[in-house]
C-alpha positions as CSV (number, residue, x, y, z in Angstrom):
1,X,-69.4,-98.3,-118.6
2,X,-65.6,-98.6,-118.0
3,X,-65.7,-94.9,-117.9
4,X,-68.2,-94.5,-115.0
5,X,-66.3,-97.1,-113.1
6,X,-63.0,-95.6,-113.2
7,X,-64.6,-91.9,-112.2
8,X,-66.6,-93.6,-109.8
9,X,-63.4,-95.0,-108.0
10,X,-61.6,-91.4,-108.6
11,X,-64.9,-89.7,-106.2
12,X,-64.4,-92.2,-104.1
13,X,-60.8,-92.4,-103.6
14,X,-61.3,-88.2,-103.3
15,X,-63.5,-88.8,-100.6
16,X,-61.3,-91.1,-99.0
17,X,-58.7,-88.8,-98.5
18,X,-60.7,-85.7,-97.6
19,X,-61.8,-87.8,-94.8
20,X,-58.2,-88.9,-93.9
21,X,-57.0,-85.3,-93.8
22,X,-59.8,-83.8,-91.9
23,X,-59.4,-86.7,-89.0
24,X,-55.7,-85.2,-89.1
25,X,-57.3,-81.5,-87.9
26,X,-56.4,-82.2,-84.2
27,X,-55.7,-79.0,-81.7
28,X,-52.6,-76.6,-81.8
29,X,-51.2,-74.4,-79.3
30,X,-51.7,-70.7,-80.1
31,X,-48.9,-68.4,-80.4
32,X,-48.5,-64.8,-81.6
33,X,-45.2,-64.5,-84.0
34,X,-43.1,-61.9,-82.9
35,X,-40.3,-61.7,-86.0
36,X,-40.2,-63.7,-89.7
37,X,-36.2,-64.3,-90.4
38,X,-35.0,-65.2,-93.2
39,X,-34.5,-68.7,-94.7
40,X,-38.1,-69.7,-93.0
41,X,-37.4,-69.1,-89.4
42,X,-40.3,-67.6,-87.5
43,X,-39.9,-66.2,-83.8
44,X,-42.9,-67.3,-82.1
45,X,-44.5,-66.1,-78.3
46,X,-46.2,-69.6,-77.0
47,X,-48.5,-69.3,-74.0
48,X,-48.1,-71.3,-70.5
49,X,-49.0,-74.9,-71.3
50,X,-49.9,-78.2,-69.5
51,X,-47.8,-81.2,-71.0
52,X,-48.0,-84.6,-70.0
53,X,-43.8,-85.6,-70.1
54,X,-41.9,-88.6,-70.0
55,X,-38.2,-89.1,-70.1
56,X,-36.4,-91.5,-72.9
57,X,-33.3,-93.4,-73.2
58,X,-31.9,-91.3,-75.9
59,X,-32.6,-88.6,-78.0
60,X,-33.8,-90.7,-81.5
61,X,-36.1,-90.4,-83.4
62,X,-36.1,-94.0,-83.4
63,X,-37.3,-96.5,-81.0
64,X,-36.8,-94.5,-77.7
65,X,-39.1,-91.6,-79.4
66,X,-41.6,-94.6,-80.1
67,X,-41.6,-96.2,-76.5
68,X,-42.3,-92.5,-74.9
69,X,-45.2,-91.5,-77.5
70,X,-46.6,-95.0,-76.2
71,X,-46.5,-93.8,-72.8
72,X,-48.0,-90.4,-73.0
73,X,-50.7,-91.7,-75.4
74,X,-51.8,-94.1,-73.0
75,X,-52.2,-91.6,-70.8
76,X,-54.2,-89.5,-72.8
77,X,-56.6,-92.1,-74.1
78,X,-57.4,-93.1,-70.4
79,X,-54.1,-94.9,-69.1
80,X,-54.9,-92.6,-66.3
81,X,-56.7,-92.6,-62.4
82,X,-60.3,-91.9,-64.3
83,X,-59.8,-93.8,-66.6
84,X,-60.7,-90.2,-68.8
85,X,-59.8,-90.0,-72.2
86,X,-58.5,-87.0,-73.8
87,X,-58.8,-85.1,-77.2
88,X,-55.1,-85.6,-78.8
89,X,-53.4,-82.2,-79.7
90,X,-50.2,-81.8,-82.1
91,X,-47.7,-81.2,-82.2
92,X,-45.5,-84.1,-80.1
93,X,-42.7,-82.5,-79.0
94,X,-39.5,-84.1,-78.0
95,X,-36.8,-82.4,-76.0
96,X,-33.3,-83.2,-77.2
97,X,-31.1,-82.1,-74.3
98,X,-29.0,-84.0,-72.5
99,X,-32.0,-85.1,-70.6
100,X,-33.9,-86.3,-73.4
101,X,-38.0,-85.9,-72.8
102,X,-40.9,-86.1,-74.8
103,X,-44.2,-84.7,-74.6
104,X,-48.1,-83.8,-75.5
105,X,-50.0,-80.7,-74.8
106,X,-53.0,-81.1,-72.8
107,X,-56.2,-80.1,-74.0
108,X,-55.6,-76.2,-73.9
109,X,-59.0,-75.7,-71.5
110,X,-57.9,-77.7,-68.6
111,X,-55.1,-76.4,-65.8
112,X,-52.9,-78.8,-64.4
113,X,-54.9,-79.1,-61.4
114,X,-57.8,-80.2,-63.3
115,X,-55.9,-83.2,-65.3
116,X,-56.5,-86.5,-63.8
117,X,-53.6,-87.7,-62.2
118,X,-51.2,-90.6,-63.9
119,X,-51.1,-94.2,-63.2
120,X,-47.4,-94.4,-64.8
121,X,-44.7,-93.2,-62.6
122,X,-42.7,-92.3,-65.9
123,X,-45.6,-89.9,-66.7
124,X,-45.5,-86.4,-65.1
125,X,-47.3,-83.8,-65.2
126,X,-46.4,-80.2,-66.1
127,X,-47.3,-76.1,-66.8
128,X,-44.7,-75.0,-68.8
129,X,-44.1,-71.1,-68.4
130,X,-44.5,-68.6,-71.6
131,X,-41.6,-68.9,-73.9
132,X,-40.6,-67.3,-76.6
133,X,-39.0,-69.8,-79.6
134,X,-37.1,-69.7,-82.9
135,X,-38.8,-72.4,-85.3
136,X,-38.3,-73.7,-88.9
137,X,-40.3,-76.2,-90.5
138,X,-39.5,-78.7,-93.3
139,X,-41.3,-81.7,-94.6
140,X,-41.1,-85.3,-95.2
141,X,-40.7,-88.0,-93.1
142,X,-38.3,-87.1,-90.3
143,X,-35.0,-88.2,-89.2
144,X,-32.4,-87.9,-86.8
145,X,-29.7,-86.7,-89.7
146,X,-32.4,-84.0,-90.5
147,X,-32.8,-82.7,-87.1
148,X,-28.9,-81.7,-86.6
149,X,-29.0,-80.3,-90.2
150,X,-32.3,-77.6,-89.7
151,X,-31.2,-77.7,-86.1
152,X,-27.6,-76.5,-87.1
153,X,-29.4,-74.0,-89.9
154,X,-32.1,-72.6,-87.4
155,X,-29.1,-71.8,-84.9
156,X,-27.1,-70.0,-87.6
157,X,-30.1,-67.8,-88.9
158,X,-31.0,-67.1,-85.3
159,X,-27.9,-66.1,-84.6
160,X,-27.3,-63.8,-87.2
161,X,-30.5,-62.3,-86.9
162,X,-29.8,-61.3,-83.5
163,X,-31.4,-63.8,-81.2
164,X,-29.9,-65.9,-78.7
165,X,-30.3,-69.6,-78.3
166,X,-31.1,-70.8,-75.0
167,X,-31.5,-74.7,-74.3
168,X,-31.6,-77.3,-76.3
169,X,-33.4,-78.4,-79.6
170,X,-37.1,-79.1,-79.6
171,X,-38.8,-81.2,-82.3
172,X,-42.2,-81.1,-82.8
173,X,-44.0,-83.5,-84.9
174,X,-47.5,-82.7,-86.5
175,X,-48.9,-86.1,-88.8
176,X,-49.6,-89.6,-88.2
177,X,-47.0,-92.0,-89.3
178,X,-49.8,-93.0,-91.8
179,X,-49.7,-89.4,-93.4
180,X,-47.5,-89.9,-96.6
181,X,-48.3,-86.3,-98.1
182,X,-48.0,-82.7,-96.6
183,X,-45.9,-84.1,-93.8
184,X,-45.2,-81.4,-90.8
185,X,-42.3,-81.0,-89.0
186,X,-40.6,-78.2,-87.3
187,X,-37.3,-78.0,-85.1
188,X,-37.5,-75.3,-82.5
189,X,-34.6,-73.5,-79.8
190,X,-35.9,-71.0,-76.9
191,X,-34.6,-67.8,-77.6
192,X,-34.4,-64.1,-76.6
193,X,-33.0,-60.9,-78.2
194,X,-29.4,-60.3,-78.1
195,X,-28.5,-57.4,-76.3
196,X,-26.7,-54.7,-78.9
């Protein structure tokens, strides 16, 4: 009987967590990648995309990054002149210029035009043109420390490989904070090909 119970728990807890990661499947951007590098580094050809922005105090990972995904998820989930909710997309990106930003894609069948318009101020609207970016991913739970280290690393291998690096770092976050396994997390620069 002890036996049944425990492997009745085990199925259960299974199908607990196939359920978790399957209500992680949200929408990605497509891209086409143009180059694999070496240490992990993919160059990748992104579409035009709508984003919903907002700026942020400072570019942490820590509370400022935390007030802004507020914001923008508002937004999304109706915090907006419809009152329309929207089907949430990953990754989150956050722009870590001097003019620190973060932002959501829209759902990739609606044009700007088409997006109803925001009842925040901070919140704007936005097509981004196609770019072409240098990207590396790592795992694990996120921080500022890692950033500047696969930033610094992604820069190097681009570099080397013959890309330029044009703006600043983008960090795009894929999971939940709840996720604890298979975390996703990629740093990204806008780059084109070094003339020889």
């Amino acid at each position: 009987m002890k036996m049944l119970f425990i492997g009745l728990l085990l199925v259960l807890a299974f199908l607990a967590g196939r359920r978790l990661l399957a209500s992680e499947k949200v929408p990605e951007p497509t891209f086409k990648r143009l180059a694999k590098l070496g240490g992990g580094v993919e160059v990748r050809a992104y579409p035009s995309l709508v984003v919903a922005k907002t700026g942020l105090r400072s570019n942490s990972l820590g509370a400022p990054a935390n007030e802004g995904f507020r914001k923008v998820a508002r937004y999304l989930f109706g915090g907006n002149e419809r009152s329309e909710s929207m089907a949430m997309t990953a990754p989150v990106v956050m722009d870590m210029g001097e003019q620190p930003s973060l932002f959501f894609y829209m759902p990739f069948d609606r044009s700007e035009s088409d997006l109803p318009a925001t009842r925040d101020r901070a919140i704007t609207l936005q097509t981004l043109p196609p770019r072409t970016l240098g990207v590396l991913r790592f795992g694990g739970y996120a921080s500022d420390k890692d950033l500047k280290r696969y930033g610094r690393r992604l820069r190097e291998i681009l570099e080397q490989e013959g890309w330029q690096v044009e703006g600043p770092l983008l960090y795009m976050g894929y999971n939940a904070p709840w996720t604890l396994v298979g975390r996703r997390n990629e740093v990204a620069f806008e780059v084109r090909r070094s003339k020889a």
